[in-house]
KOLMIMI-561983 format. One line per field, with one value per residue (C-alpha): residue number from 1; x, y, z; residue in one letter. Coordinates in nm, 2 decimals. Layout:
REM residues N
num	c(NUM, ...) $
c1	c(X, ...) $
c2	c(Y, ...) $
c3	c(Z, ...) $
residu	c(A, ...) $
REM end
This chain:
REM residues 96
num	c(1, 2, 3, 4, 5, 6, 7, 8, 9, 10, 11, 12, 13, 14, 15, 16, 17, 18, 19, 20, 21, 22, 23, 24, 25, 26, 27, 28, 29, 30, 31, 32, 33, 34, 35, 36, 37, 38, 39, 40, 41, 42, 43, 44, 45, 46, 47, 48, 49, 50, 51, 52, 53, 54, 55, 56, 57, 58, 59, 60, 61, 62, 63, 64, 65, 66, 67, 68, 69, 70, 71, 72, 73, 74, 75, 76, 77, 78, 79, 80, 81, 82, 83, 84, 85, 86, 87, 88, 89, 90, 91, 92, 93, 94, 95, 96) $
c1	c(-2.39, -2.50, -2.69, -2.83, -3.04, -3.25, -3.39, -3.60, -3.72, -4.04, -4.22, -4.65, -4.90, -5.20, -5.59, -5.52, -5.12, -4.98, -5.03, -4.74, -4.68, -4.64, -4.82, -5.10, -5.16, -4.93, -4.99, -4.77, -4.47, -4.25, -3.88, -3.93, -3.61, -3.59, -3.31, -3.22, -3.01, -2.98, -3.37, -3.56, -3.64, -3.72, -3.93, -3.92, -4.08, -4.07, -4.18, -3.87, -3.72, -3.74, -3.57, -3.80, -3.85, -4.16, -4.24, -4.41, -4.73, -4.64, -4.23, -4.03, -4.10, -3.93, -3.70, -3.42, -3.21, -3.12, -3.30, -3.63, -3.56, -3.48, -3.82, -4.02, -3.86, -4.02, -4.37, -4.35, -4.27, -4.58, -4.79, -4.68, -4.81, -5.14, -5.21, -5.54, -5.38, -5.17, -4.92, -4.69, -4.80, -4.98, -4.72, -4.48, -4.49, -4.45, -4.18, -4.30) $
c2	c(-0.53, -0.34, -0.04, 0.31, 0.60, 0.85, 1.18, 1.38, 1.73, 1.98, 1.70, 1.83, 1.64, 1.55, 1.67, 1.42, 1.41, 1.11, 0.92, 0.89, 0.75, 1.01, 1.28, 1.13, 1.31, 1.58, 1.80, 2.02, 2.05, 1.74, 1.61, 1.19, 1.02, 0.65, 0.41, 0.06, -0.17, -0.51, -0.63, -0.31, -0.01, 0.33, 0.55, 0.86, 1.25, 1.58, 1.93, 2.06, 2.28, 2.17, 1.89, 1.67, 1.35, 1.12, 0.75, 0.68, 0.46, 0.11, 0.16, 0.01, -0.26, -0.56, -0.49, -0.72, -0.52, -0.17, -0.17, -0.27, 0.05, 0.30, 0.14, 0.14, 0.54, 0.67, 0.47, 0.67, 1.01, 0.94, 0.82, 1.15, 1.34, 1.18, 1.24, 1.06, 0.98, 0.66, 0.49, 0.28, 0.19, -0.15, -0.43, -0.37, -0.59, -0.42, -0.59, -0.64) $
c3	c(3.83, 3.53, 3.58, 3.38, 3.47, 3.20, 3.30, 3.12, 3.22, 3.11, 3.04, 3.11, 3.22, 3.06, 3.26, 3.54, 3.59, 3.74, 4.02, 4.32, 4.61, 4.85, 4.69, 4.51, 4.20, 4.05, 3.76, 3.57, 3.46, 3.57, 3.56, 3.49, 3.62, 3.56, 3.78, 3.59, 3.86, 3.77, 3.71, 3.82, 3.74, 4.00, 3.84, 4.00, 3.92, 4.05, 3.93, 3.74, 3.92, 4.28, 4.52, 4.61, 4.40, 4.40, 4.35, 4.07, 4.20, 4.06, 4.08, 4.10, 3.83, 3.71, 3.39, 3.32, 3.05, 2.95, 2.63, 2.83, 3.08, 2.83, 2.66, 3.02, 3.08, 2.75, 2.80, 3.11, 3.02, 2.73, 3.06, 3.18, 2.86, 2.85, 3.20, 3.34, 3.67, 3.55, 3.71, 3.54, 3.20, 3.18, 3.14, 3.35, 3.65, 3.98, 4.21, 4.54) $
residu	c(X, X, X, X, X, X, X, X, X, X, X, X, X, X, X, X, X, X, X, X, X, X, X, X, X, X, X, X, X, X, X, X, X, X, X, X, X, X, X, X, X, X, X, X, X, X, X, X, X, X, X, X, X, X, X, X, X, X, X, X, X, X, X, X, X, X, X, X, X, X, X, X, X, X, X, X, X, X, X, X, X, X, X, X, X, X, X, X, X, X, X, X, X, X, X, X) $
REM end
């Protein structure tokens, strides 16, 4: 099974941060790490520096190639940037 993972660190939020799933918002300065196994993707952050990583509200989503994770990883680390509490960006459908 094919499979990839991007990270990107010192990435700021935007006034509002990003919404997770056990922590509710966060703010500041984040890692984003994205997992791509087979046809879904983990999105993951956590402030850069420390441990402890947290879902993205939304993850993990359905993605069925590497080009479309790399794709969903950067949408996220912009989600990231513009802040306002977002999830995962609009068009990526959640697997439940």
């Amino acid at each position: 099974m094919a499979w990839a993972s991007w990270t990107t660190q010192g990435v700021f939020t935007g006034p509002g941060g990003v919404r997770t799933d056990e922590m509710g918002v966060v703010t500041g300065d984040l890692t984003v790490h994205t997992t791509w196994v087979g046809d879904r993707a983990d999105v993951t952050v956590q402030y850069s520096g420390a441990s402890d990583w947290f879902t993205l509200s939304g993850s993990p989503v359905e993605c069925h190639s590497e080009e479309s994770s790399r794709a969903l990883h950067q949408a996220v680390v912009e989600a990231v940037r513009t802040g306002g509490g977002q999830s995962t960006p609009a068009g990526w459908t959640p697997v439940r």
